[in-house]
C-alpha positions as CSV (number, residue, x, y, z in Angstrom):
1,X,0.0,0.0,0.0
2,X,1.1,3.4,-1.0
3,X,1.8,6.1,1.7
4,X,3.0,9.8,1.8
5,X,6.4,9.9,3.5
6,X,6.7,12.7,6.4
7,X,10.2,13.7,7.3
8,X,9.3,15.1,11.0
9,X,12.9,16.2,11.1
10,X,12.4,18.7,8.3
11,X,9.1,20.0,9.9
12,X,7.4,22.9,9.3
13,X,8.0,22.2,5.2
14,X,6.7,21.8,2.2
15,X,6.9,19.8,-0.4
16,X,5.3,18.6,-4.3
17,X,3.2,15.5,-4.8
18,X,1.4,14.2,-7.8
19,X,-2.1,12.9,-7.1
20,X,-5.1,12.6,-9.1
21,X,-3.0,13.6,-12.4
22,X,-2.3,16.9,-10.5
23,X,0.4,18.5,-8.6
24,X,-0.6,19.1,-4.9
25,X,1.9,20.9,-2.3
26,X,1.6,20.3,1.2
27,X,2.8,22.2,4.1
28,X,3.4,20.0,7.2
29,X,3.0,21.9,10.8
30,X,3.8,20.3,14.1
31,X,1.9,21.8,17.1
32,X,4.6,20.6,19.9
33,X,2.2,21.9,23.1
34,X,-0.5,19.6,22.1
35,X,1.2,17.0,19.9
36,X,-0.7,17.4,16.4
37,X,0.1,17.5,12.9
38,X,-1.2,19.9,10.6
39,X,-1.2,20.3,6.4
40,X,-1.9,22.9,4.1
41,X,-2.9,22.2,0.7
42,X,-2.3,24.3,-2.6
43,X,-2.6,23.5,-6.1
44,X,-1.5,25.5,-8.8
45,X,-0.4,28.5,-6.2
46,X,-4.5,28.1,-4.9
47,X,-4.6,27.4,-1.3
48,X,-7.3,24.8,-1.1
49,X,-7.0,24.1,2.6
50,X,-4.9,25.5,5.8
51,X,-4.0,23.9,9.1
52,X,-6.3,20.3,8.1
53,X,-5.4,18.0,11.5
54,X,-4.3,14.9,11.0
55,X,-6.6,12.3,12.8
56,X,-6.4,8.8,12.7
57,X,-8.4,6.9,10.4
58,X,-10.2,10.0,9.2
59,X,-9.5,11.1,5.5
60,X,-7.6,14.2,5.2
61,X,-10.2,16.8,3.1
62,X,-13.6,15.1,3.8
63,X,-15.4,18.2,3.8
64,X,-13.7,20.0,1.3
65,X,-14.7,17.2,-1.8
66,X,-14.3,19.0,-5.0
67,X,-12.5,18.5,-8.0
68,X,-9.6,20.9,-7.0
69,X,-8.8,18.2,-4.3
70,X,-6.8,15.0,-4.8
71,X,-9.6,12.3,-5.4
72,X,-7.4,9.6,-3.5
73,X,-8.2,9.3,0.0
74,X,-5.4,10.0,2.6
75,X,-5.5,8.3,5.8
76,X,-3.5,8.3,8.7
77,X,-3.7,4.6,10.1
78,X,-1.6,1.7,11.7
79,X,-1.6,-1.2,9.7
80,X,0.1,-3.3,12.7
81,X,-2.7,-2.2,14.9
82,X,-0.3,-0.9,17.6
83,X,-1.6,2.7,18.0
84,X,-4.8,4.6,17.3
85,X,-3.6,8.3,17.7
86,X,-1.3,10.6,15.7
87,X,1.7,12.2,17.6
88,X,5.3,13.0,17.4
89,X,5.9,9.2,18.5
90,X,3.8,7.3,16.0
91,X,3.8,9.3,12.8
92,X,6.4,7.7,10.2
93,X,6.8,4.9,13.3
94,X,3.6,2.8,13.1
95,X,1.1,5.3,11.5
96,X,1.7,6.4,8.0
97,X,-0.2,8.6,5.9
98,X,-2.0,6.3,3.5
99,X,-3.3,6.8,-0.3
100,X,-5.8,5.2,-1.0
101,X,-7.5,5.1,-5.0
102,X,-10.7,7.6,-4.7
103,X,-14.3,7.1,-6.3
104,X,-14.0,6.5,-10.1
105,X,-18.2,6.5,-10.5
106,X,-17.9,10.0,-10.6
Protein backbone atom coordinates (compact mmCIF):
# COMPACT_ATOMS: atom_id res chain seq x y z
CA UNK A 1 0.00 0.00 0.00
CA UNK A 2 1.10 3.41 -0.97
CA UNK A 3 1.79 6.06 1.65
CA UNK A 4 3.04 9.77 1.79
CA UNK A 5 6.44 9.91 3.49
CA UNK A 6 6.72 12.73 6.36
CA UNK A 7 10.22 13.72 7.28
CA UNK A 8 9.27 15.09 11.02
CA UNK A 9 12.92 16.16 11.13
CA UNK A 10 12.36 18.74 8.32
CA UNK A 11 9.10 20.01 9.93
CA UNK A 12 7.41 22.86 9.25
CA UNK A 13 7.96 22.22 5.21
CA UNK A 14 6.73 21.83 2.20
CA UNK A 15 6.86 19.83 -0.44
CA UNK A 16 5.34 18.61 -4.28
CA UNK A 17 3.21 15.46 -4.79
CA UNK A 18 1.38 14.20 -7.83
CA UNK A 19 -2.09 12.89 -7.11
CA UNK A 20 -5.08 12.63 -9.08
CA UNK A 21 -3.02 13.56 -12.40
CA UNK A 22 -2.27 16.89 -10.45
CA UNK A 23 0.36 18.51 -8.61
CA UNK A 24 -0.55 19.06 -4.86
CA UNK A 25 1.90 20.92 -2.26
CA UNK A 26 1.64 20.34 1.19
CA UNK A 27 2.79 22.25 4.11
CA UNK A 28 3.40 19.99 7.19
CA UNK A 29 3.03 21.86 10.78
CA UNK A 30 3.76 20.25 14.14
CA UNK A 31 1.87 21.79 17.12
CA UNK A 32 4.59 20.56 19.93
CA UNK A 33 2.22 21.93 23.13
CA UNK A 34 -0.53 19.65 22.11
CA UNK A 35 1.22 17.05 19.93
CA UNK A 36 -0.66 17.39 16.44
CA UNK A 37 0.09 17.47 12.85
CA UNK A 38 -1.23 19.90 10.57
CA UNK A 39 -1.20 20.29 6.41
CA UNK A 40 -1.88 22.93 4.12
CA UNK A 41 -2.86 22.25 0.66
CA UNK A 42 -2.27 24.27 -2.58
CA UNK A 43 -2.64 23.47 -6.11
CA UNK A 44 -1.50 25.46 -8.81
CA UNK A 45 -0.41 28.50 -6.24
CA UNK A 46 -4.48 28.15 -4.85
CA UNK A 47 -4.63 27.45 -1.32
CA UNK A 48 -7.32 24.78 -1.06
CA UNK A 49 -6.99 24.09 2.56
CA UNK A 50 -4.95 25.52 5.84
CA UNK A 51 -3.98 23.93 9.11
CA UNK A 52 -6.31 20.27 8.14
CA UNK A 53 -5.39 18.03 11.49
CA UNK A 54 -4.33 14.89 10.97
CA UNK A 55 -6.60 12.32 12.75
CA UNK A 56 -6.38 8.78 12.69
CA UNK A 57 -8.38 6.93 10.37
CA UNK A 58 -10.18 10.05 9.22
CA UNK A 59 -9.54 11.07 5.45
CA UNK A 60 -7.59 14.23 5.24
CA UNK A 61 -10.17 16.81 3.05
CA UNK A 62 -13.60 15.14 3.78
CA UNK A 63 -15.36 18.15 3.82
CA UNK A 64 -13.69 19.97 1.32
CA UNK A 65 -14.73 17.21 -1.80
CA UNK A 66 -14.28 19.02 -4.97
CA UNK A 67 -12.49 18.55 -8.01
CA UNK A 68 -9.61 20.86 -7.02
CA UNK A 69 -8.82 18.15 -4.31
CA UNK A 70 -6.83 15.00 -4.76
CA UNK A 71 -9.55 12.32 -5.37
CA UNK A 72 -7.43 9.55 -3.52
CA UNK A 73 -8.17 9.26 0.03
CA UNK A 74 -5.42 10.04 2.62
CA UNK A 75 -5.53 8.27 5.78
CA UNK A 76 -3.47 8.30 8.68
CA UNK A 77 -3.71 4.59 10.06
CA UNK A 78 -1.65 1.70 11.66
CA UNK A 79 -1.58 -1.23 9.72
CA UNK A 80 0.07 -3.27 12.73
CA UNK A 81 -2.70 -2.20 14.89
CA UNK A 82 -0.30 -0.93 17.65
CA UNK A 83 -1.56 2.70 18.04
CA UNK A 84 -4.75 4.57 17.26
CA UNK A 85 -3.61 8.26 17.72
CA UNK A 86 -1.28 10.58 15.66
CA UNK A 87 1.68 12.19 17.59
CA UNK A 88 5.31 12.96 17.41
CA UNK A 89 5.94 9.21 18.48
CA UNK A 90 3.78 7.32 16.01
CA UNK A 91 3.81 9.29 12.79
CA UNK A 92 6.41 7.72 10.24
CA UNK A 93 6.75 4.89 13.30
CA UNK A 94 3.63 2.80 13.09
CA UNK A 95 1.13 5.26 11.55
CA UNK A 96 1.65 6.45 8.01
CA UNK A 97 -0.24 8.59 5.91
CA UNK A 98 -2.00 6.25 3.55
CA UNK A 99 -3.25 6.85 -0.34
CA UNK A 100 -5.81 5.24 -1.03
CA UNK A 101 -7.53 5.12 -5.03
CA UNK A 102 -10.74 7.64 -4.74
CA UNK A 103 -14.35 7.07 -6.26
CA UNK A 104 -14.04 6.51 -10.10
CA UNK A 105 -18.22 6.52 -10.46
CA UNK A 106 -17.86 10.02 -10.64
Amino acid sequence: MEYIEIEKGLIPYRFEISLSDAVFTFEIQYNSDFDFFTVDLERDGELLATGVKLVYGVPLFTDCKDDRFPQEELIPFDLSSTTQEVTWTTLEETVFLYVLEGDSDE
